[in-house]
Backbone as CSV, one residue per row, in Angstrom:
resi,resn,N_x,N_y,N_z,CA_x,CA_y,CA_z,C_x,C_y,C_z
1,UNK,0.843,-1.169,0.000,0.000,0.000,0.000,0.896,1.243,0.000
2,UNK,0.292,2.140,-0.621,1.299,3.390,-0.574,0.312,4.870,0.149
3,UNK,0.989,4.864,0.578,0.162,6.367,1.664,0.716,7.713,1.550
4,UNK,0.128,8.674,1.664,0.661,9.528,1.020,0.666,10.604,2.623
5,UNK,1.837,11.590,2.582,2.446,12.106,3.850,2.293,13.464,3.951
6,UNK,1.325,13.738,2.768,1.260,15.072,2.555,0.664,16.446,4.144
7,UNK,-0.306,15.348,5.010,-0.898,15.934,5.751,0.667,16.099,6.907
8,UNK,1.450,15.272,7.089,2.819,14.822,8.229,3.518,16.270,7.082
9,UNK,3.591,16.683,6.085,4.650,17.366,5.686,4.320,19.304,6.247
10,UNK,3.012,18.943,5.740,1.757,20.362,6.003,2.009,20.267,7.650
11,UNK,2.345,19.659,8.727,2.151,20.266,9.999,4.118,20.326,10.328
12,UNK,4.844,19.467,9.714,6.389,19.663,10.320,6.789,21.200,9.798
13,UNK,5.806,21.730,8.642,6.063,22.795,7.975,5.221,24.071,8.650
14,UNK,4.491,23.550,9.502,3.202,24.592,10.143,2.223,25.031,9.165
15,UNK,1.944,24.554,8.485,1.316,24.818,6.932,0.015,24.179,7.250
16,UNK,-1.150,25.356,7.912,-2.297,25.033,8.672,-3.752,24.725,7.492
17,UNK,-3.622,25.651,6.340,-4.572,25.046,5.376,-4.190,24.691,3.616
18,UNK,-5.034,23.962,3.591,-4.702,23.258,2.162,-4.443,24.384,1.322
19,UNK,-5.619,25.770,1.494,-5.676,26.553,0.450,-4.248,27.557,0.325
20,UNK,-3.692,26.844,1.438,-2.291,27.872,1.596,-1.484,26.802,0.591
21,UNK,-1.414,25.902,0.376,-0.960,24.754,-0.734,-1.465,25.090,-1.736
22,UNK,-2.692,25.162,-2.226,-3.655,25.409,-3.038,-2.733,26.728,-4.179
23,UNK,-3.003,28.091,-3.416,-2.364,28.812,-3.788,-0.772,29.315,-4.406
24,UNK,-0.323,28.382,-3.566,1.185,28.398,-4.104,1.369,27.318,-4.956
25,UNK,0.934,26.745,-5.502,1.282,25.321,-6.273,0.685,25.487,-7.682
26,UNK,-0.795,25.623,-7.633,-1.984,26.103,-8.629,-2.559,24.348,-8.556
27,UNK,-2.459,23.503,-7.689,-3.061,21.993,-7.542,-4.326,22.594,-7.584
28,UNK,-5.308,21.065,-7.566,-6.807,21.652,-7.629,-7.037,21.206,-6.100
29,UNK,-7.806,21.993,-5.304,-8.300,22.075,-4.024,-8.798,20.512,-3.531
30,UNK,-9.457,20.103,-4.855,-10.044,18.392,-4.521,-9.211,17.789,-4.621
31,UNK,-7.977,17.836,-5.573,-6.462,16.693,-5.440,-5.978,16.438,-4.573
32,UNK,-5.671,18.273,-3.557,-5.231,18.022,-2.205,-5.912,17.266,-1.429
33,UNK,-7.034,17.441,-1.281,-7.577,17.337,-0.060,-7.710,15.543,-0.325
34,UNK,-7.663,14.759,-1.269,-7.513,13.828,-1.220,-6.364,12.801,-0.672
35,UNK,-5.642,13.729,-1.098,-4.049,13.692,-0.822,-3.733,13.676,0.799
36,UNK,-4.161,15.060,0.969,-4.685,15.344,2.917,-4.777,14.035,3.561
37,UNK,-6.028,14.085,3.084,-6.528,12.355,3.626,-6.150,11.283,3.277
38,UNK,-5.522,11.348,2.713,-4.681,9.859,1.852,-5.686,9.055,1.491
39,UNK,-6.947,9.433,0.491,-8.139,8.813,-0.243,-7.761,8.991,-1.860
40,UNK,-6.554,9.609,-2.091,-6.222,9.789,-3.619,-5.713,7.922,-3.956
41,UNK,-6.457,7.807,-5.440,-6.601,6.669,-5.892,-5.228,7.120,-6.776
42,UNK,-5.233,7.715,-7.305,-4.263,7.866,-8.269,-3.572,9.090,-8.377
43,UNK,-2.358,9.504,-8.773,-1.666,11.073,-8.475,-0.990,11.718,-10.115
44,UNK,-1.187,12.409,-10.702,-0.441,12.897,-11.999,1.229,13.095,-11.478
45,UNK,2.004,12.685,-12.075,3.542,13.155,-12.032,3.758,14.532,-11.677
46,UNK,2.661,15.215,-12.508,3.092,16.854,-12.607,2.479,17.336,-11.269
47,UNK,1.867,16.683,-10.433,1.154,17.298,-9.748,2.409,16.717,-8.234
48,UNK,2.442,15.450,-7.958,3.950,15.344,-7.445,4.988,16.209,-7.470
49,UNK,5.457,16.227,-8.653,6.693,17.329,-8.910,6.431,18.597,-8.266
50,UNK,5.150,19.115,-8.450,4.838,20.500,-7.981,4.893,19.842,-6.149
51,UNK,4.488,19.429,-5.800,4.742,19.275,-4.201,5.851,18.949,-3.999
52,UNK,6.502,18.837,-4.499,8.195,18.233,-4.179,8.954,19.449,-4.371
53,UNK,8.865,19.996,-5.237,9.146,21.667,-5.457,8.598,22.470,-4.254
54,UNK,7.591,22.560,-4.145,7.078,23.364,-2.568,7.274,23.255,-1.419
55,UNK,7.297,21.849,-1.005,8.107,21.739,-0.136,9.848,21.002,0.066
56,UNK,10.544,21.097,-0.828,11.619,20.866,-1.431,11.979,19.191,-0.320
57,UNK,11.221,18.710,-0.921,11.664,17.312,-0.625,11.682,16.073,-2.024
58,UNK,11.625,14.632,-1.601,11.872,14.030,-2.662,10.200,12.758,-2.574
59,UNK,10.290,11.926,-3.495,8.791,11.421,-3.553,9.181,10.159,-2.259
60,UNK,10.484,10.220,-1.909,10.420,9.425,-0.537,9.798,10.160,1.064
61,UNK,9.616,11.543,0.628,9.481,11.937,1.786,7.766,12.490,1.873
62,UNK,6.938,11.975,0.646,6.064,12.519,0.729,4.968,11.458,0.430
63,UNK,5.569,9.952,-0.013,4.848,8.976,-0.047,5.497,8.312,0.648
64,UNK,4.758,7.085,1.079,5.538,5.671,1.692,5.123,4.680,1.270
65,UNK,5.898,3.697,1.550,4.938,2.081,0.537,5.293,1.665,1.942
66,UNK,4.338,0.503,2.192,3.937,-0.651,3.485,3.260,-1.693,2.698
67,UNK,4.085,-3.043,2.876,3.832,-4.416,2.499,2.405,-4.544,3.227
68,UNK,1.562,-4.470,2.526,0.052,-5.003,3.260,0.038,-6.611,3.508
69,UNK,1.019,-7.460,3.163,0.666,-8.552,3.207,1.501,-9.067,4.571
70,UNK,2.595,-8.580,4.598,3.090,-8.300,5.805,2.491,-7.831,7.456
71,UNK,1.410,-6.723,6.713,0.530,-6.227,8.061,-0.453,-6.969,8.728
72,UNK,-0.940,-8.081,7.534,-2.201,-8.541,8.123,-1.649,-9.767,8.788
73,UNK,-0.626,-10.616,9.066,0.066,-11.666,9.212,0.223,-11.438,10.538
């Protein structure tokens, strides 16, 4: 499973609302907030890149993968 860290990056950064993401990025308000919640099914590259740029990290620090088959065992 892959989870996305976007909400863990938004508070180590003090970065209290999405629309403060929203605005600096030009993402669409519903991408984030999916993202927020880690309910995004699927993510565009370009839309990654732009969060990796904003908050100058890499796609290790903003996703994670966890062996689900591992968890349920």
């Amino acid at each position: 499973m892959i989870n996305c860290k976007l909400s863990s990056l938004m508070g180590e950064r003090k970065i209290l609302k999405i629309s403060d993401v929203v605005n600096a990025t030009g993402i669409n308000r519903n991408t984030l907030t999916a993202l927020y919640y880690d309910r995004a099914i699927r993510i565009e590259l370009s839309v990654a890149d732009k969060l990796c740029k904003y908050f100058d990290c890499n796609m290790n620090d903003l996703f994670e993968y966890t062996d689900d088959e591992n968890e349920e065992q």
